[in-house]
TORNU-151072 format. One line per 3 residues: their letters; for each residue x, y, z of N, C-alpha, C. Coordinates in steps of 0.02 Angstrom, whole numbers. Layout:
<atoms>
A) X:Y:Z:X:Y:Z:X:Y:Z; ...
</atoms>
This chain:
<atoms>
XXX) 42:-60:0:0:0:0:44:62:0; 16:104:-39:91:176:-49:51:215:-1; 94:270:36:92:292:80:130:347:56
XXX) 98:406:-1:168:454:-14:155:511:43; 211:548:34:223:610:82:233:683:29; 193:720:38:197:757:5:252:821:23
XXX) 276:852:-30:329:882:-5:326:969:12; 364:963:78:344:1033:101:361:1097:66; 399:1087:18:449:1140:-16:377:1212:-32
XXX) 341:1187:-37:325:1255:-71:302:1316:-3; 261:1260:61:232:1294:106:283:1345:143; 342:1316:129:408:1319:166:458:1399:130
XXX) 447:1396:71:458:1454:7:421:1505:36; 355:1513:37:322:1544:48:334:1591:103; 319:1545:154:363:1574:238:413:1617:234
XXX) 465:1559:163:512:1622:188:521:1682:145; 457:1686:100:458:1741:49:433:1814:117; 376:1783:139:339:1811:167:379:1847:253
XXX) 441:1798:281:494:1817:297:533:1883:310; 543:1867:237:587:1925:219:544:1996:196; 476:1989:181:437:2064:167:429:2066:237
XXX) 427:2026:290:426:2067:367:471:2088:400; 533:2068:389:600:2088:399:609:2166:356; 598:2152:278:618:2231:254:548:2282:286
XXX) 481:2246:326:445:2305:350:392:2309:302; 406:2279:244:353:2295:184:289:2264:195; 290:2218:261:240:2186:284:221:2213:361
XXX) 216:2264:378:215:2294:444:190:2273:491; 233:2301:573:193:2279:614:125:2311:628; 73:2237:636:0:2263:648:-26:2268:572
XXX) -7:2245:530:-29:2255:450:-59:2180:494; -140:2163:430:-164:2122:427:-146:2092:361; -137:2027:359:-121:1973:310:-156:1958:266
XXX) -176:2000:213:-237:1989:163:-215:1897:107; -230:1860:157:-222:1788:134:-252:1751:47; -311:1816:41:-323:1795:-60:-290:1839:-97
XXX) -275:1894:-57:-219:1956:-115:-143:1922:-117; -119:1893:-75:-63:1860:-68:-64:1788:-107; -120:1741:-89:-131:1697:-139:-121:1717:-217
XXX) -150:1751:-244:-155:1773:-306:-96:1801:-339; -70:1832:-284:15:1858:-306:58:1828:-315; 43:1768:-268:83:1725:-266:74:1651:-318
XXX) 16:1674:-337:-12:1597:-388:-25:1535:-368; -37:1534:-290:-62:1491:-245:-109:1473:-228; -129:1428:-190:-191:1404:-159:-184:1418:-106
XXX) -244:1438:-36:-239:1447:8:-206:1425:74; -207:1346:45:-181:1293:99:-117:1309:89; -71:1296:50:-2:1327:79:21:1381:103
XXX) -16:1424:91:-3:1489:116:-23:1493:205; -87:1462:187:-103:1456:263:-39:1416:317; -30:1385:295:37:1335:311:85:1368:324
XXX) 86:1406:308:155:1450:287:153:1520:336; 95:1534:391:65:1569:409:80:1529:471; 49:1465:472:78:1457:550:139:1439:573
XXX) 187:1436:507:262:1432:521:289:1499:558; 257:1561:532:283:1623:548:252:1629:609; 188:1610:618:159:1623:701:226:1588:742
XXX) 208:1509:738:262:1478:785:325:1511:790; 355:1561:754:402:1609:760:409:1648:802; 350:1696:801:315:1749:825:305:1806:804
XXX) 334:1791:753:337:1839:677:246:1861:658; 210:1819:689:136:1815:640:96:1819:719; 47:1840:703:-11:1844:783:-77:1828:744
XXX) -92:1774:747:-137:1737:742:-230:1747:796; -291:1808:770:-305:1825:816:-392:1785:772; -422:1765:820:-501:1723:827:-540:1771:764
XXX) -582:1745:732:-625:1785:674:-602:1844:660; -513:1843:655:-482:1937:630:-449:1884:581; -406:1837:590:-357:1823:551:-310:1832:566
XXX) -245:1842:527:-164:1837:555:-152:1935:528; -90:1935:593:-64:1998:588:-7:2001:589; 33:2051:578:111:2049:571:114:2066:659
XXX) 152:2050:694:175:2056:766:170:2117:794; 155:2152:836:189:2187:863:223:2186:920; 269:2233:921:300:2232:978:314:2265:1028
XXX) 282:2285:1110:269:2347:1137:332:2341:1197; 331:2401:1228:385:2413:1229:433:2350:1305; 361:2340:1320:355:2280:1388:388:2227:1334
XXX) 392:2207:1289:402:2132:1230:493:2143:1243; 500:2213:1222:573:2219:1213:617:2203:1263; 587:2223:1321:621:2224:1389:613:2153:1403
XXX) 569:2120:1406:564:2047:1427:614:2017:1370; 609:1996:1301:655:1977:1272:714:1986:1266; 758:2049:1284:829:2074:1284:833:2044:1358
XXX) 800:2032:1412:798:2012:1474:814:1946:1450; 792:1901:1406:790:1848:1425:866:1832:1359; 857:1884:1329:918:1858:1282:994:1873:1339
XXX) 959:1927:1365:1042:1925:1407:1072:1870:1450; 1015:1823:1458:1020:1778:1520:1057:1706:1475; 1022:1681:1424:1050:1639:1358:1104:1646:1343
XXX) 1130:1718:1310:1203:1735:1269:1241:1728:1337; 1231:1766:1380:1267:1765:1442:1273:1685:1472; 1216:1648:1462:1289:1567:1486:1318:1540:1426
XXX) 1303:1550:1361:1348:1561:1311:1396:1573:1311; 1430:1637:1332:1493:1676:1342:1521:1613:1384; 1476:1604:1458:1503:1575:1502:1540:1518:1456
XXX) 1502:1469:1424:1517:1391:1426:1588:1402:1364; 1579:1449:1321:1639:1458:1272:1710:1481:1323; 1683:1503:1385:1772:1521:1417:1774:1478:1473
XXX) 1758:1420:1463:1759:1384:1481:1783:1302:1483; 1767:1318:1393:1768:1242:1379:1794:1244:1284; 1808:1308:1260:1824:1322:1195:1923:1310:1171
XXX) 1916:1283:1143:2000:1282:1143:2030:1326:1096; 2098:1351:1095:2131:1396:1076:2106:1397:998; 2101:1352:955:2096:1364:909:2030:1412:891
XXX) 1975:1398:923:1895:1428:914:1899:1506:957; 1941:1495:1018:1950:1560:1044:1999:1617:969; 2048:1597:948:2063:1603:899:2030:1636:857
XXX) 1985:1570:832:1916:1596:777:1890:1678:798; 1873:1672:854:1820:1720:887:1846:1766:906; 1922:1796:898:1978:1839:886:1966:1881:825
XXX) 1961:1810:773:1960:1839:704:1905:1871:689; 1859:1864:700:1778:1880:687:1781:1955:748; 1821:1963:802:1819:2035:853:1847:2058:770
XXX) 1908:2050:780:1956:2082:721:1896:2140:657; 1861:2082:642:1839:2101:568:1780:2149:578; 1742:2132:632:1699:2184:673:1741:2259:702
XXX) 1801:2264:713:1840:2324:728:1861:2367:662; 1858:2313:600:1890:2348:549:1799:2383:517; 1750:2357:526:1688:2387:519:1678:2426:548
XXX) 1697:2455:609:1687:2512:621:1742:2556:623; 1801:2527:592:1849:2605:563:1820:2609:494; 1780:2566:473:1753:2609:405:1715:2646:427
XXX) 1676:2649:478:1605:2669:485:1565:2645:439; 1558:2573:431:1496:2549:389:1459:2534:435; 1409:2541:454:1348:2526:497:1316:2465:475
XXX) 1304:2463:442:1264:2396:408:1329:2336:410; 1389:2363:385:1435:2298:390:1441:2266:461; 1441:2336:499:1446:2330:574:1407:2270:601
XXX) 1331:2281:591:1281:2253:611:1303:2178:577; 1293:2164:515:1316:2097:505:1375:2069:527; 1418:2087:572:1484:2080:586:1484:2039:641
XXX) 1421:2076:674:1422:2078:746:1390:1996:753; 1321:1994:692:1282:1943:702:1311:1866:686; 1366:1906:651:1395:1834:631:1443:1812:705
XXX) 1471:1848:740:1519:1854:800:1496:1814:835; 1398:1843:856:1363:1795:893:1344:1727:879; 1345:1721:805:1323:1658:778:1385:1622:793
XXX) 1440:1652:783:1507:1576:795:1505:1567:887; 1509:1626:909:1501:1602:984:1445:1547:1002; 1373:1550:981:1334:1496:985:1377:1424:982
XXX) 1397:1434:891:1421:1376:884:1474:1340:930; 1526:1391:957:1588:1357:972:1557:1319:1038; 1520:1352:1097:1470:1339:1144:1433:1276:1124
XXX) 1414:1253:1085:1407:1190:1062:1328:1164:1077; 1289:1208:1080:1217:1214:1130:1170:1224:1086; 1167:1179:1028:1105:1185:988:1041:1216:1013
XXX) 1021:1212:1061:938:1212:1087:953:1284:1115; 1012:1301:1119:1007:1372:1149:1027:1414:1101; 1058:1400:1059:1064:1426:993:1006:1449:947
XXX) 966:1386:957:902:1399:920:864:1449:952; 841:1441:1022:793:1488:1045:841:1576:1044; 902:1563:1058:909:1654:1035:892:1660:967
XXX) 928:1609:908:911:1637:839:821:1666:821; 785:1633:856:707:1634:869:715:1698:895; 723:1725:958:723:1793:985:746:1853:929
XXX) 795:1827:915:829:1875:866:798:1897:805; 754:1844:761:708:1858:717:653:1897:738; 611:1895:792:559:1940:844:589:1986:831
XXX) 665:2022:873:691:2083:859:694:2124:789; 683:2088:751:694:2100:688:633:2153:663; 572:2113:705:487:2171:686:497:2245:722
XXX) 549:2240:757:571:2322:781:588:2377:718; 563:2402:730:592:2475:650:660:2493:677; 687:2501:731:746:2529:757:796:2479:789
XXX) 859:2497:748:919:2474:787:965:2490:828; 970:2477:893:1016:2528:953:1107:2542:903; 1122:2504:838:1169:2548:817:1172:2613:768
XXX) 1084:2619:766:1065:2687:738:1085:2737:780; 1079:2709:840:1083:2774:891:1181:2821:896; 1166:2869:886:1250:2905:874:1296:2885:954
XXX) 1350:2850:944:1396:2840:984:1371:2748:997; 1342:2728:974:1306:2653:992:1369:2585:983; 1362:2609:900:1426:2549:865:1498:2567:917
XXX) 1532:2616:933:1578:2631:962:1580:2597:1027; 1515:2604:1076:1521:2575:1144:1493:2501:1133; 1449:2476:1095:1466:2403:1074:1524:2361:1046
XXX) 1562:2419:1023:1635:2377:998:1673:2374:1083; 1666:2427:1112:1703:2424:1191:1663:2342:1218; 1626:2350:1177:1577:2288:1262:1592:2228:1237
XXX) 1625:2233:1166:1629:2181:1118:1712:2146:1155; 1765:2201:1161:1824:2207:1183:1819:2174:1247; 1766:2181:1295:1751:2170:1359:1766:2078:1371
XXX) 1710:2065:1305:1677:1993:1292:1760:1960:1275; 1788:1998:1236:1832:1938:1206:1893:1948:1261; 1922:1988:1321:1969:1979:1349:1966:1937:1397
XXX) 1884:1927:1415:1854:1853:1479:1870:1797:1461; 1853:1792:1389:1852:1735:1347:1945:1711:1349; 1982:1747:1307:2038:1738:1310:2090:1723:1378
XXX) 2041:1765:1436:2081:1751:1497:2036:1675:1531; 1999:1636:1491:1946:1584:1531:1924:1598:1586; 1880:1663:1586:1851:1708:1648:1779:1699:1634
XXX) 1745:1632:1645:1664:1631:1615:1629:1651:1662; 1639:1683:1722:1622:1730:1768:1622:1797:1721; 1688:1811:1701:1675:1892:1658:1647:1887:1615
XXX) 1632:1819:1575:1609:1830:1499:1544:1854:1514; 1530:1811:1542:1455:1811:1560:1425:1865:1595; 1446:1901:1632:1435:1968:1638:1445:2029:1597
XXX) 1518:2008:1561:1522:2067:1504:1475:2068:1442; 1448:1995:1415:1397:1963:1385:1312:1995:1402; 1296:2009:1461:1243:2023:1494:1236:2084:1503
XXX) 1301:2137:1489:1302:2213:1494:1302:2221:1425; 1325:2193:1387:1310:2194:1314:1237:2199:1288; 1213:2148:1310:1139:2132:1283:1098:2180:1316
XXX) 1092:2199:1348:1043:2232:1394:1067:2329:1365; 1142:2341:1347:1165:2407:1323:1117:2410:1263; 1105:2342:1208:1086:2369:1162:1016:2375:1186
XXX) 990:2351:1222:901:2380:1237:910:2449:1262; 932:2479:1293:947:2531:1321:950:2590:1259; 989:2563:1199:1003:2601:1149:952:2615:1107
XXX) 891:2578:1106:844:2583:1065:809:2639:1078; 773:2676:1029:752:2734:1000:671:2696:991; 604:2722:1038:618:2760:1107:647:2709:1163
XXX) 679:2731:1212:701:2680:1280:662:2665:1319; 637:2626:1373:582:2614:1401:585:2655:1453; 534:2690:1497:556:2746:1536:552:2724:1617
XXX) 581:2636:1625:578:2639:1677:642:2596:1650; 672:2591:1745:737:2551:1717:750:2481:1698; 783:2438:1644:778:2383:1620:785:2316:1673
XXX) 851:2331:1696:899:2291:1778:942:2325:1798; 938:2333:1885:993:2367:1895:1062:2357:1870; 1075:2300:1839:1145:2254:1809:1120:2321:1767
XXX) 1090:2343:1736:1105:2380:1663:1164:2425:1654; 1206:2443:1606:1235:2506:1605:1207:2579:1597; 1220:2624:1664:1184:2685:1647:1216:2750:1595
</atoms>
């Protein structure tokens, strides 16, 4: 008896078409998801799209609301503070377990990647900056070796993404993130997962602080003022 499986590729396309118009904003937060104007654009049927809809919910990318339909996320200003809260707590035993347990060669690595992030901001490219940085965090995940914690920041990090503002928009931002960056890699190098992890946690929490507007009460006293 055949038993085929049909293949996800298209529901999966979709998602990530739909992805990336919420990332560039072209899909806004609090925009409603017109699911037959998108069908049609897309030359689809509803069922994948729909599919493709609760990939981005389970994200959190998508808000899924009773006889309204799906909406692009928003994010208020309580979302930010709880998530940079909880990202600081993640990256920060991150830091920890890499100065800890990373050997010269990956500490090394993660030298090279400070390096290339310092030469982005003697250009002053901002945008290089920002990708510099994300990639920095992505090898630290890796070298840390913590799939499941890897995943749930990369998850947080996409959420951050429905924000219109980046704390290295803010003037003097990239400059004191490269300091906090300097912070991260001298713990690391000295196997101080006591410092990482604190310099890691003043990091994460600086860039909430940096965001444009700031929340007008204080984030943690750990914060930098």
């Amino acid at each position: 008896m055949n038993d085929p499986i049909a293949s996800p590729a298209l529901y999966q396309e979709v998602a990530e078409r739909l992805r990336r118009r919420i990332f560039a904003h072209e899909l806004k937060p609090g925009d409603w998801i017109d699911e037959s104007a998108l069908a049609e654009h897309y030359g689809i049927s509803r069922t994948p799209l729909r599919e493709a809809i609760k990939v981005l919910a389970a994200e959190g990318l998508v808000t899924l609301k009773p006889r309204r339909g799906a909406f692009v996320t928003e994010l208020a200003e309580r979302d930010l503070d709880d998530i940079y809260a909880v990202m600081a707590l993640l990256e920060g035993q991150c830091a920890a377990e890499v100065a800890r347990h990373a050997d010269a060669a990956d500490i090394e690595r993660l030298g090279a990647a400070h390096e290339l992030l310092a030469g982005r901001h003697r250009a002053d490219d901002v945008d290089a900056f920002f990708e510099a940085n994300q990639a920095f965090h992505r090898m630290l995940h890796e070298v840390a070796g913590n799939r499941w914690l890897a995943q749930i920041v990369e998850d947080l990090r996409k959420v951050l993404k429905l924000n219109r503002h980046s704390s290295l928009q803010r003037a003097g931002r990239p400059t004191a993130s490269l300091r906090e960056h300097d912070a991260i890699m001298m713990a690391l190098r000295a196997r101080d997962a006591t410092g990482a992890e604190a310099a890691m946690r003043a990091h994460i929490l600086a860039g909430r602080a940096a965001l444009v507007p700031p929340t007008a009460r204080p984030l943690n006293s750990a914060a930098p003022q």
